[in-house]
VOVEXBA-395826 format. One record per atom (N, C-alpha, C): residue number from 1; residue in three letters; atom name; x, y, z. Coordinates in steps of 0.001 Angstrom, whole numbers, plus 500000, padded with zeros to 6 digits. Layout:
! VOVEXBA-395826
+-----+--------+-------+--------+--------+--------+
| num | residu | atome |      X |      Y |      Z |
+-----+--------+-------+--------+--------+--------+
| NUM |    ala |    CA |      X |      Y |      Z |
...
+-----+--------+-------+--------+--------+--------+
END
This chain:
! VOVEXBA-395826
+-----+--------+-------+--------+--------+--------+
| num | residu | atome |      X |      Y |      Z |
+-----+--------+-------+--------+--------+--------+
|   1 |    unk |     N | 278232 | 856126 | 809681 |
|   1 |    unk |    CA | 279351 | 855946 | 808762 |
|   1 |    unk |     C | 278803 | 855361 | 807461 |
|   2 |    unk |     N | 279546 | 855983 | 806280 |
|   2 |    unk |    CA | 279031 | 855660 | 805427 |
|   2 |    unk |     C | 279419 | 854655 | 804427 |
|   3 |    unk |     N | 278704 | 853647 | 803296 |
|   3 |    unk |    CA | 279833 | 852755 | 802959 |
|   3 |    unk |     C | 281348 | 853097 | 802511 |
|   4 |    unk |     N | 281068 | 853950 | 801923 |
|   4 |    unk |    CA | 282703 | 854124 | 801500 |
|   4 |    unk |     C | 283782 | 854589 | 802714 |
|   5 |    unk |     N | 283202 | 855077 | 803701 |
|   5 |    unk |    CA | 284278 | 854781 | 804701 |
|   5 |    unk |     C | 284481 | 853359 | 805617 |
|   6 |    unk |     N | 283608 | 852658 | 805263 |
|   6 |    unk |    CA | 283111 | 851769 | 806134 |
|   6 |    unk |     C | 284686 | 850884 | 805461 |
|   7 |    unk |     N | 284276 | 850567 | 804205 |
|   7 |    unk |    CA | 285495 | 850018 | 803463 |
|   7 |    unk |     C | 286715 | 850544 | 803206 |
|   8 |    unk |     N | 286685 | 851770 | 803651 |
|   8 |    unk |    CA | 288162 | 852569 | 803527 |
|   8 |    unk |     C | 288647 | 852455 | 805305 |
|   9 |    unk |     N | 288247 | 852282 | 806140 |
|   9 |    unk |    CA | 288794 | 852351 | 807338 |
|   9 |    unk |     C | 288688 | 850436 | 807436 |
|  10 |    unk |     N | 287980 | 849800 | 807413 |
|  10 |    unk |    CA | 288280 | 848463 | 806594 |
|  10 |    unk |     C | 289347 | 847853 | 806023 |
|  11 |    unk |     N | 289691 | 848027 | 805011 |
|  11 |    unk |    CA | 290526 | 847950 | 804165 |
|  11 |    unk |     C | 292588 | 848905 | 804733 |
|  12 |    unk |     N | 292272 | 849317 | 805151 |
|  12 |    unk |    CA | 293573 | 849827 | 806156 |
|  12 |    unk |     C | 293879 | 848855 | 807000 |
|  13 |    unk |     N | 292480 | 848396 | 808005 |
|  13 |    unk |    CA | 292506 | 847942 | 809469 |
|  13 |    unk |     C | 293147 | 846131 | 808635 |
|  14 |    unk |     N | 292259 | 845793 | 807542 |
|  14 |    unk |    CA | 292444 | 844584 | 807055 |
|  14 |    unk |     C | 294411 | 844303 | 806305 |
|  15 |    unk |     N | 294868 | 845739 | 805784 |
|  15 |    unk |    CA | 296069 | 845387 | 805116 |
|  15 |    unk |     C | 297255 | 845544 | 805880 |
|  16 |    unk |     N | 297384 | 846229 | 807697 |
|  16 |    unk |    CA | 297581 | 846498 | 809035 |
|  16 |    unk |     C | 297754 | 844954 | 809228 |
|  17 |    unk |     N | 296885 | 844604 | 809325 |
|  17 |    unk |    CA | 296727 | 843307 | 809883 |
|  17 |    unk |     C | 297588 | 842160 | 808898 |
|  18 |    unk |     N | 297524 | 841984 | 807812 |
|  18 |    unk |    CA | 298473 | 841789 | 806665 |
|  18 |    unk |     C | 299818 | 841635 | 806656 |
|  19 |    unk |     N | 300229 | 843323 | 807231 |
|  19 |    unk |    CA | 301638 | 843808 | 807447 |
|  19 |    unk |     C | 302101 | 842923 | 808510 |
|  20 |    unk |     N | 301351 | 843160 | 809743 |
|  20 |    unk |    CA | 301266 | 842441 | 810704 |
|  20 |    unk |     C | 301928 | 841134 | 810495 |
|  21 |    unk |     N | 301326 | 840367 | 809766 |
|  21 |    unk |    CA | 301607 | 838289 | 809941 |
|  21 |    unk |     C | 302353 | 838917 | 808778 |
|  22 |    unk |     N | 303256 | 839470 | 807881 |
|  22 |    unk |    CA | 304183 | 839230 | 807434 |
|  22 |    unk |     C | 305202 | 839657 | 808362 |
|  23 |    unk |     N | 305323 | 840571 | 808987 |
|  23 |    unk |    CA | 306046 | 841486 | 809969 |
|  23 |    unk |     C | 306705 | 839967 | 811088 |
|  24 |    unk |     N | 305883 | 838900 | 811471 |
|  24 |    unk |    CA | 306096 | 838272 | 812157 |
|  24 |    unk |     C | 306403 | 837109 | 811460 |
|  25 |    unk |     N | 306042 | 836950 | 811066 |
|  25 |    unk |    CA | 306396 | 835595 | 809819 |
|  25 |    unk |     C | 308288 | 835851 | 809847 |
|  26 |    unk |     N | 308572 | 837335 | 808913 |
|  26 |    unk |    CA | 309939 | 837627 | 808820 |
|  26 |    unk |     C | 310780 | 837669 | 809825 |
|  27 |    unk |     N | 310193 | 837927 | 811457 |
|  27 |    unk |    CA | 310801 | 838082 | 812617 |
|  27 |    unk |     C | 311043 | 836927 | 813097 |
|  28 |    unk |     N | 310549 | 835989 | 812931 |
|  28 |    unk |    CA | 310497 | 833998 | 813050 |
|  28 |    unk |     C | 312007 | 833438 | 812690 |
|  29 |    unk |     N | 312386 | 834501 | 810832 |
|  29 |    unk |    CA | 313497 | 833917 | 810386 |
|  29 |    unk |     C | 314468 | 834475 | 810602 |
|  30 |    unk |     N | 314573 | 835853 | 811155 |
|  30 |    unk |    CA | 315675 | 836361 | 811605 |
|  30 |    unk |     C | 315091 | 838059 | 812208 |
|  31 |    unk |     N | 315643 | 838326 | 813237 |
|  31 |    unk |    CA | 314881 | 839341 | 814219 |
|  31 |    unk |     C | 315660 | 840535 | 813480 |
|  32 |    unk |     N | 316706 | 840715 | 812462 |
|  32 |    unk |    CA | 317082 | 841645 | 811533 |
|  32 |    unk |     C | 316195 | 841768 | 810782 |
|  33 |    unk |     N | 315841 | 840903 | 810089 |
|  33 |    unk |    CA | 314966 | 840997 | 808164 |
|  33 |    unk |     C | 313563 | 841810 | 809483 |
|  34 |    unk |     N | 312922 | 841348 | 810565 |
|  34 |    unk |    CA | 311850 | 841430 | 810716 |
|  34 |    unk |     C | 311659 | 843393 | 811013 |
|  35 |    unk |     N | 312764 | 843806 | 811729 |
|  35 |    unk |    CA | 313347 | 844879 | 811787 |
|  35 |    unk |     C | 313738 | 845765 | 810438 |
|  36 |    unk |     N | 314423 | 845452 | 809433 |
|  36 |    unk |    CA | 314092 | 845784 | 808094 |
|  36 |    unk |     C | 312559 | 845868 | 807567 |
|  37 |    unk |     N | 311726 | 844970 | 808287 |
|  37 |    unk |    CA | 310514 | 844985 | 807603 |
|  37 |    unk |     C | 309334 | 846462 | 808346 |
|  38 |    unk |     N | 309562 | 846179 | 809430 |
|  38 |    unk |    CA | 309175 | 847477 | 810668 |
|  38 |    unk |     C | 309538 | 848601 | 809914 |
|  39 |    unk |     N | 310739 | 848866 | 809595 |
|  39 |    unk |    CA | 310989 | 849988 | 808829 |
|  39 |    unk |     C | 310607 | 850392 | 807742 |
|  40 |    unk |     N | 310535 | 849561 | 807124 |
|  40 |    unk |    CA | 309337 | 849620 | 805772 |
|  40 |    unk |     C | 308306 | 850170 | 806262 |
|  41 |    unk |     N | 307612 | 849189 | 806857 |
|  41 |    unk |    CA | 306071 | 849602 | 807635 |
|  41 |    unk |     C | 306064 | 850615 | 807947 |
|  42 |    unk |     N | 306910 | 851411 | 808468 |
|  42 |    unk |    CA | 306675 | 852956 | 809055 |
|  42 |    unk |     C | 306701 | 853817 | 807798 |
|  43 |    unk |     N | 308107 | 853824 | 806798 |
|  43 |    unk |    CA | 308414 | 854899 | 805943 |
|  43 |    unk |     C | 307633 | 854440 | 805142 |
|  44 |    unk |     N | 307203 | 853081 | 804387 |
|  44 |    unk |    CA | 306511 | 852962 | 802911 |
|  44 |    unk |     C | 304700 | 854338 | 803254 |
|  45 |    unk |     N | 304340 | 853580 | 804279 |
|  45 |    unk |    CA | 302864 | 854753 | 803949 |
|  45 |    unk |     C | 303328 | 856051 | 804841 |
|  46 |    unk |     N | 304167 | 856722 | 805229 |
|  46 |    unk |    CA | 304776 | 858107 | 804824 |
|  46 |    unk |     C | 305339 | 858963 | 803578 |
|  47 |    unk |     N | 305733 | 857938 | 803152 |
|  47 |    unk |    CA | 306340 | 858483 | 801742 |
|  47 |    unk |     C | 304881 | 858315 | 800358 |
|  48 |    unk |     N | 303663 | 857220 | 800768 |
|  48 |    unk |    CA | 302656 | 857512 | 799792 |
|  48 |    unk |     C | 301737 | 858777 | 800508 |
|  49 |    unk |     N | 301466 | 858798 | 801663 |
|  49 |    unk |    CA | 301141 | 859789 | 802242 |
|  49 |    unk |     C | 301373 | 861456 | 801748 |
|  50 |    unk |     N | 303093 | 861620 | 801273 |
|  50 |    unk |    CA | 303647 | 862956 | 801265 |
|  50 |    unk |     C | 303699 | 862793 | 799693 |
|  51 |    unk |     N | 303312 | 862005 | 799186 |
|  51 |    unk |    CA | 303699 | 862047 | 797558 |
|  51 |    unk |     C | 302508 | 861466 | 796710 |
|  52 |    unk |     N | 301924 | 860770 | 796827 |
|  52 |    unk |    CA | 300005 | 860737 | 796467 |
|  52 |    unk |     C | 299462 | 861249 | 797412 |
|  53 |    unk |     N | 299125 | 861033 | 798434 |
|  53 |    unk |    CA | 297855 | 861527 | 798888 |
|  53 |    unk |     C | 297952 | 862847 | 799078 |
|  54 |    unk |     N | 298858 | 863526 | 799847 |
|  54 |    unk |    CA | 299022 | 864757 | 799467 |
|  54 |    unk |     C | 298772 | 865509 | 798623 |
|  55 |    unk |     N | 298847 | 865371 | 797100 |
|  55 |    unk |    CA | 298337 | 865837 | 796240 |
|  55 |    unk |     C | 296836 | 865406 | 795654 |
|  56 |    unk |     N | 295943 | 864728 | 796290 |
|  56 |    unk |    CA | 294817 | 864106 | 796108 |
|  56 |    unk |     C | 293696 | 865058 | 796161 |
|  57 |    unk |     N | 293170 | 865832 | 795196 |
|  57 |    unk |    CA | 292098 | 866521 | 795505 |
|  57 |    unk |     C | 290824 | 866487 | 796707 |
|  58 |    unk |     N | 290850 | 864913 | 797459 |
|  58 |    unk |    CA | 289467 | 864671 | 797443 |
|  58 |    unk |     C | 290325 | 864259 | 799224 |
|  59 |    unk |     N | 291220 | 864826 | 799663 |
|  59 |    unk |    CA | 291561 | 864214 | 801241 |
|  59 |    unk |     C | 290692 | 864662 | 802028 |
|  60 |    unk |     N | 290207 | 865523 | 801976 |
|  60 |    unk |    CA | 289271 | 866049 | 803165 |
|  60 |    unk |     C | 288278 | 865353 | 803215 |
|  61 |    unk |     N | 287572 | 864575 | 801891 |
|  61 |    unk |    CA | 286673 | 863806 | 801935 |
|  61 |    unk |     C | 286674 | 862486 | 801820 |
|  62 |    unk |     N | 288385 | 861915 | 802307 |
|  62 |    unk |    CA | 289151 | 860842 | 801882 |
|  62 |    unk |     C | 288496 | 859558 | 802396 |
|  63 |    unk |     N | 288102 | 858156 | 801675 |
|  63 |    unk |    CA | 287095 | 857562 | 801986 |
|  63 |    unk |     C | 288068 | 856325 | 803301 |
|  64 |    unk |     N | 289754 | 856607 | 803269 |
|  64 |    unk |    CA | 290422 | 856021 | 804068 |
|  64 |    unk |     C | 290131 | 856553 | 805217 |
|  65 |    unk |     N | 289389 | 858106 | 805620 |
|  65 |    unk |    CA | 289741 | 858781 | 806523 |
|  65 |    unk |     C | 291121 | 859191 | 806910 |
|  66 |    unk |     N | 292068 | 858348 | 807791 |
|  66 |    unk |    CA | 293047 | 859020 | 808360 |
|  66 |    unk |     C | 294185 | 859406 | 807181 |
|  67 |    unk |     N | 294243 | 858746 | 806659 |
|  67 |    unk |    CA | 295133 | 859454 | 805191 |
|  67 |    unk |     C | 294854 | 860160 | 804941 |
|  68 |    unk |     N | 293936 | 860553 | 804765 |
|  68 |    unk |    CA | 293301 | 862155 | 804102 |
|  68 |    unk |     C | 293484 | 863059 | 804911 |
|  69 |    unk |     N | 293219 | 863055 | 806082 |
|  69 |    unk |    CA | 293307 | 864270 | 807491 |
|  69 |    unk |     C | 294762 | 864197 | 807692 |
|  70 |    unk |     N | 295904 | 862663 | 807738 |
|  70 |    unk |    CA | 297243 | 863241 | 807651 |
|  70 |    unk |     C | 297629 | 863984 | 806858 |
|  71 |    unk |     N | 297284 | 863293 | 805163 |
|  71 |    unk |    CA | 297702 | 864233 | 803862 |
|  71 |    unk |     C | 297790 | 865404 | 803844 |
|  72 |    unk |     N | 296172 | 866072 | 804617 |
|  72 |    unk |    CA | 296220 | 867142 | 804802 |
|  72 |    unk |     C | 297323 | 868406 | 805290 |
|  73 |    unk |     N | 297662 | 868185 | 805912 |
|  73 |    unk |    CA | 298963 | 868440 | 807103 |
|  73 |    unk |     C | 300119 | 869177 | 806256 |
|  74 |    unk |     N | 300102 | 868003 | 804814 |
|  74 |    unk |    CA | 301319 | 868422 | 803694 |
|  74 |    unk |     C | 301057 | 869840 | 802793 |
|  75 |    unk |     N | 299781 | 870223 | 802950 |
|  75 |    unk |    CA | 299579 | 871451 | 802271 |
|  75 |    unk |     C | 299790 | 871461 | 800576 |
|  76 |    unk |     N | 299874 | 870124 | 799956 |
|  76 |    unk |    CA | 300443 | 870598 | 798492 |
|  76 |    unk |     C | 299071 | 871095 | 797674 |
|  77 |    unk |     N | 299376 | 871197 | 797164 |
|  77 |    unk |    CA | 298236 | 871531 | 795827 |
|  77 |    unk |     C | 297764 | 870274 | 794941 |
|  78 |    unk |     N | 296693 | 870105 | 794653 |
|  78 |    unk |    CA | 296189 | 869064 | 794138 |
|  78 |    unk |     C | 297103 | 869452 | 792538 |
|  79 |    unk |     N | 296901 | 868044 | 791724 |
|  79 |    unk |    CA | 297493 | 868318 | 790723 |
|  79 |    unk |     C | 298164 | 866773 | 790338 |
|  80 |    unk |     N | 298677 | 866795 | 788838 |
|  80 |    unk |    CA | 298708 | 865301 | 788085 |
|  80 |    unk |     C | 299518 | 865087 | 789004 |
|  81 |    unk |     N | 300075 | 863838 | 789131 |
|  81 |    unk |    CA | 301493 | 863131 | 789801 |
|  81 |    unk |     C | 302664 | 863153 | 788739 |
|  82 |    unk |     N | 303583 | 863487 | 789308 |
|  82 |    unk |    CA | 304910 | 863091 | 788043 |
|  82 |    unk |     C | 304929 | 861829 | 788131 |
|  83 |    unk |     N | 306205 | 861656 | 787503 |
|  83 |    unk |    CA | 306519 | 860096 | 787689 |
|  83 |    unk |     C | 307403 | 859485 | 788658 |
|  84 |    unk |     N | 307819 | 860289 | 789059 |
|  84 |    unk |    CA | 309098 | 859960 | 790398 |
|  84 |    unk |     C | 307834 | 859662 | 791639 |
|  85 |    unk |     N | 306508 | 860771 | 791444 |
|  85 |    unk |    CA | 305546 | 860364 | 792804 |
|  85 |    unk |     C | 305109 | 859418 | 792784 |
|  86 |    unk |     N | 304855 | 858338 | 790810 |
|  86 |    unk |    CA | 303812 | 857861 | 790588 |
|  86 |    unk |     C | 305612 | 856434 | 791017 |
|  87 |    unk |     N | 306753 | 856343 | 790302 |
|  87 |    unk |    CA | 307612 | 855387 | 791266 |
|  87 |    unk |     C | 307627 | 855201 | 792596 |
|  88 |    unk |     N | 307409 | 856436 | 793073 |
|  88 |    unk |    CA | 307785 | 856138 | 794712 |
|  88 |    unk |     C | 306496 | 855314 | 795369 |
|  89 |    unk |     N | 305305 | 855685 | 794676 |
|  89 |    unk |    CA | 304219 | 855123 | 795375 |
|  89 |    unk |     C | 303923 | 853296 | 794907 |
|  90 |    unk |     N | 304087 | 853307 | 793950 |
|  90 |    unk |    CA | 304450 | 851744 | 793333 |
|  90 |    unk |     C | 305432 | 851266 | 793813 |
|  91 |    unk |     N | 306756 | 852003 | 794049 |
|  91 |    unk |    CA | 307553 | 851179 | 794577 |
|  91 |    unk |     C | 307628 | 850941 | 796133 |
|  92 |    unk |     N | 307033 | 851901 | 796949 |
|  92 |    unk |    CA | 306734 | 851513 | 798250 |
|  92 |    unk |     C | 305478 | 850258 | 798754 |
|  93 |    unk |     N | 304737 | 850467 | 797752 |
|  93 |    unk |    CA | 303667 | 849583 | 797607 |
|  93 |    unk |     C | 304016 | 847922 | 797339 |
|  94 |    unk |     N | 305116 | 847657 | 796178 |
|  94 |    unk |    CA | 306138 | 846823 | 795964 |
|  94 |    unk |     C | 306964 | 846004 | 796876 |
|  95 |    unk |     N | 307113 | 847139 | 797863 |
|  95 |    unk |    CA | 308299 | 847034 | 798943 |
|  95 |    unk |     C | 307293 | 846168 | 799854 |
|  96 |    unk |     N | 306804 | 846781 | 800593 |
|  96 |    unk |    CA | 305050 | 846646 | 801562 |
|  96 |    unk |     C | 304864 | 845101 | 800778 |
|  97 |    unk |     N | 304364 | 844897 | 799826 |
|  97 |    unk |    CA | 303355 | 843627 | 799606 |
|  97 |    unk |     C | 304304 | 842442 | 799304 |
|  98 |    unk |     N | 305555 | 843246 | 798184 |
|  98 |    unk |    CA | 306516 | 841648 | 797427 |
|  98 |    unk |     C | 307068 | 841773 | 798096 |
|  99 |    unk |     N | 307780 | 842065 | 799183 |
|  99 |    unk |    CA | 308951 | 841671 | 800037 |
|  99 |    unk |     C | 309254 | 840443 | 800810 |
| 100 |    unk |     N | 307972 | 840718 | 801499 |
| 100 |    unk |    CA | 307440 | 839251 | 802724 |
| 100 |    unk |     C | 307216 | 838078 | 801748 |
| 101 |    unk |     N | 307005 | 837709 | 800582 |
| 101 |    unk |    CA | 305776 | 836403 | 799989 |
| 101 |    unk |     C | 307005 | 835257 | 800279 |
| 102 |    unk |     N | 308428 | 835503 | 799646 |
| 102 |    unk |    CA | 309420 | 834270 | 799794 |
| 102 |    unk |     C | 309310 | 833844 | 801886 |
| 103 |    unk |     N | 309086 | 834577 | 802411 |
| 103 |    unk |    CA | 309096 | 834206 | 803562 |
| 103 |    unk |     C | 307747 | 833834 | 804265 |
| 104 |    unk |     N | 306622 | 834545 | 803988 |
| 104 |    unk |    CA | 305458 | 833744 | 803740 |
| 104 |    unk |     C | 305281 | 832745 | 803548 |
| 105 |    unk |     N | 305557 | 832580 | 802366 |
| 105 |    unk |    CA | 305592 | 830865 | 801291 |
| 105 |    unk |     C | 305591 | 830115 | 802619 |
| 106 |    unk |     N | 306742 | 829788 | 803121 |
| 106 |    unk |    CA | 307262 | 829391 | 803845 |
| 106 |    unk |     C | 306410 | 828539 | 805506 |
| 107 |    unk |     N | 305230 | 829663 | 805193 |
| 107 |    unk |    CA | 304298 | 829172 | 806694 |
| 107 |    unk |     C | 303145 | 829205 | 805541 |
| 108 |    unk |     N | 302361 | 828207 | 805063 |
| 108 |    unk |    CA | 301417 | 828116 | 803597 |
| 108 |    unk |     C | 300154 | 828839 | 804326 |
| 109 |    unk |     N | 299700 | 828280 | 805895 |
| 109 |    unk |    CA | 298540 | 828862 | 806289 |
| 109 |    unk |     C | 298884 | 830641 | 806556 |
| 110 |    unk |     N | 299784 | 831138 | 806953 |
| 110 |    unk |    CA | 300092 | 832284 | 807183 |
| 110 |    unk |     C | 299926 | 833307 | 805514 |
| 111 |    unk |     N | 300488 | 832380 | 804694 |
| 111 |    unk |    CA | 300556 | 833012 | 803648 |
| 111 |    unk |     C | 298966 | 833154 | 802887 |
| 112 |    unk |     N | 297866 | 831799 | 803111 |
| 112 |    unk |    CA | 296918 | 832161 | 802676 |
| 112 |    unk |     C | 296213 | 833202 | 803702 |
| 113 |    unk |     N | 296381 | 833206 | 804863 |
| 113 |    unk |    CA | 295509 | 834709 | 805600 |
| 113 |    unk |     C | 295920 | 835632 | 805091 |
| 114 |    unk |     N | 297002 | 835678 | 804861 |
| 114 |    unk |    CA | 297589 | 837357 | 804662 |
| 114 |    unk |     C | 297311 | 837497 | 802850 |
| 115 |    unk |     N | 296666 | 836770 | 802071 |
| 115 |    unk |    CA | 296114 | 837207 | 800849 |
| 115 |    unk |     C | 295015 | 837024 | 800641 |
| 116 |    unk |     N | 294378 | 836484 | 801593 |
| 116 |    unk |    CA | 292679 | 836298 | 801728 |
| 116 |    unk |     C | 292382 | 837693 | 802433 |
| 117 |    unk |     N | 292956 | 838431 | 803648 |
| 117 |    unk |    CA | 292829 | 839545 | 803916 |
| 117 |    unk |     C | 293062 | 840658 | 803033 |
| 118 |    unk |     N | 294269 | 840358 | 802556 |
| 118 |    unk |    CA | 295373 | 841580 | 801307 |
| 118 |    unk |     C | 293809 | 841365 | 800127 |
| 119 |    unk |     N | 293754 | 840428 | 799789 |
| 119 |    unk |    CA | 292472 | 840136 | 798814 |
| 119 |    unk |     C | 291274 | 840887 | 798984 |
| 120 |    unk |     N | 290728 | 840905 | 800186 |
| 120 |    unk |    CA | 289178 | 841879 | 800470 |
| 120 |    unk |     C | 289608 | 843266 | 800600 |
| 121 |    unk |     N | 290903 | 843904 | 800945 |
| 121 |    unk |    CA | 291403 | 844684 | 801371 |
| 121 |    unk |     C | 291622 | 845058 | 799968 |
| 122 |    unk |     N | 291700 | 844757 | 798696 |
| 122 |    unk |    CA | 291980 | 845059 | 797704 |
| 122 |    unk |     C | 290506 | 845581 | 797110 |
| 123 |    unk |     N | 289754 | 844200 | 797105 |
| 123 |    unk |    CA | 288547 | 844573 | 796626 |
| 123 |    unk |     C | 287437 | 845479 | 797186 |
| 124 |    unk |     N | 287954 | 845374 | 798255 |
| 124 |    unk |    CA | 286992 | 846968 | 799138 |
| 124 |    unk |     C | 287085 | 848397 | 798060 |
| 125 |    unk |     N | 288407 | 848543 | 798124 |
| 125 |    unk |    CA | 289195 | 849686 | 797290 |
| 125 |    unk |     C | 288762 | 849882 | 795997 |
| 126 |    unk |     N | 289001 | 848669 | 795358 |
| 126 |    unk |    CA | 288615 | 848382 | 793818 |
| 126 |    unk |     C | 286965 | 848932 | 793337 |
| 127 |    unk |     N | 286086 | 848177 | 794079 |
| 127 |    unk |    CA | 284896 | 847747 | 793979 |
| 127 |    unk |     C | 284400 | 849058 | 794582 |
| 128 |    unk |     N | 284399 | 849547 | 795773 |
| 128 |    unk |    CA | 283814 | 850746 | 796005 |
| 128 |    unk |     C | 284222 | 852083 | 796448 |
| 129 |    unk |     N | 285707 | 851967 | 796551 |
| 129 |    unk |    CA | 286100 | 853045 | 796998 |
| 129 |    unk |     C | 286624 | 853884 | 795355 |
| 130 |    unk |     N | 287449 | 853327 | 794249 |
| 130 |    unk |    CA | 287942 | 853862 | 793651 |
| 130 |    unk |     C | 286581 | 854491 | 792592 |
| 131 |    unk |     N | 285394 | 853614 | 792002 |
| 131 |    unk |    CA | 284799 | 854274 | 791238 |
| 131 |    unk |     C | 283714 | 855216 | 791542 |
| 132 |    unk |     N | 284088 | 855414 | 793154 |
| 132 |    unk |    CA | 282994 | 856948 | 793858 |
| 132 |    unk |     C | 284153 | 858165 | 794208 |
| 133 |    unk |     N | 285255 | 857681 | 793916 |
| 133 |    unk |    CA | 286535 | 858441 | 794037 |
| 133 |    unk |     C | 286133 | 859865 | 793193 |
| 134 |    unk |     N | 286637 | 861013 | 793731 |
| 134 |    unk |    CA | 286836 | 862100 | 792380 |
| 134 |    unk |     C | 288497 | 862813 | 792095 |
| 135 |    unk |     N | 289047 | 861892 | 791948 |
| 135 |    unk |    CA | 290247 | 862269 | 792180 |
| 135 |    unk |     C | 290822 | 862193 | 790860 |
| 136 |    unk |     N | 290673 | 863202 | 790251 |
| 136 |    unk |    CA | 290398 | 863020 | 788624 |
| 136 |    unk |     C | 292142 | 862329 | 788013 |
| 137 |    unk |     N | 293317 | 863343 | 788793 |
| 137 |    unk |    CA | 294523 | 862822 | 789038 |
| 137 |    unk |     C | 294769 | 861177 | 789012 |
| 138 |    unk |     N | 294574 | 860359 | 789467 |
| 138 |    unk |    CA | 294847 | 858910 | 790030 |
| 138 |    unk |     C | 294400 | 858143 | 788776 |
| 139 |    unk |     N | 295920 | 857464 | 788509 |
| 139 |    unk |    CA | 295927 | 856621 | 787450 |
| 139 |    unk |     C | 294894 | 855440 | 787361 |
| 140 |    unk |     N | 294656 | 855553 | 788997 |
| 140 |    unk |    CA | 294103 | 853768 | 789474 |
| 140 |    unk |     C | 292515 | 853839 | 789304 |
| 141 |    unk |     N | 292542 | 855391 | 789423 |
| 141 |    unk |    CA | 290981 | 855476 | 789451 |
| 141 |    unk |     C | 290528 | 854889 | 787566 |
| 142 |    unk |     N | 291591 | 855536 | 786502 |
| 142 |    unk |    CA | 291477 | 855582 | 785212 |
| 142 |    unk |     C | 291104 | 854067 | 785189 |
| 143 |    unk |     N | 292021 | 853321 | 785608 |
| 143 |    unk |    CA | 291511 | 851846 | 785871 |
| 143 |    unk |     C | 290691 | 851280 | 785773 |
| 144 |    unk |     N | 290396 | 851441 | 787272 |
| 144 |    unk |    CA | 289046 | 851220 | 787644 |
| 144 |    unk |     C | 287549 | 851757 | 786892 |
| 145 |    unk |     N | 287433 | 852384 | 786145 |
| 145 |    unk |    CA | 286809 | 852945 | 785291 |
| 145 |    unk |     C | 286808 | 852170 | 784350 |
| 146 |    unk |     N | 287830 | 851236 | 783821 |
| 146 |    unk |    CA | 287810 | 850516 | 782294 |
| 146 |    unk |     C | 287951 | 849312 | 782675 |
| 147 |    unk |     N | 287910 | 848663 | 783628 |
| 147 |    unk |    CA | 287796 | 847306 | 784457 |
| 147 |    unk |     C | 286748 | 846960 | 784952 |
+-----+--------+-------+--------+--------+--------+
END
């Protein structure tokens, strides 16, 4: 395995784990919100799945692995993102990370694991996955390029 998958199957397993102690954190304060949050967890990376990655030139060689081989599945055509793909994926992403922090807060050690993890899980991505990326499409890659 090579580094960039090493940190792309990494970086999943690390922001999983993330979801995780917020997932339970929220289930602590009420077994509804934690259930609202489950549901997130399932639809938020389906809906980036069918609306970025899907259109990602580079899934077959996707450094997440299983995103790329699901993406696959969607058949779209590579190509820019509109802006409704480039909302839905920010805002699921939004949903996923800002949702849990007021309830986080709340347990201080819980809240620093889950951004010390969310943190390497970021910089895996940042640091080596996005600027070996060829996904000429991806705003984040443009980014990462001028950062």
């Amino acid at each position: 395995m090579n580094t960039r998958k090493f940190n792309g199957i990494t970086s999943l397993i690390l922001t999983a784990i993330a979801a995780l102690i917020a997932l339970v954190v929220m289930s602590l304060t009420w077994w509804v919100l934690g259930g609202l949050f489950l549901a997130i967890m399932i639809i938020t990376p389906q809906a980036i799945l069918r609306t970025y990655c899907a259109k990602c030139p580079c899934k077959a060689h996707c450094a997440h692995v299983f995103p790329g081989k699901m993406a696959m599945a969607f058949e779209k055509e590579a190509g820019p993102y509109t802006p409704a793909e480039l909302i839905i994926m920010i805002g699921s992403l939004g949903l996923l990370i800002g949702l849990p922090q007021f309830w986080l807060w709340q347990y201080p050690v819980l809240f620093v694991i889950y951004w010390i993890l969310s943190g390497i899980a970021f910089l895996q991505i940042w640091l080596t996955i996005c600027p070996n990326c060829n996904n000429v499409y991806c705003p984040v890659k443009a980014m990462a390029k001028r950062g």
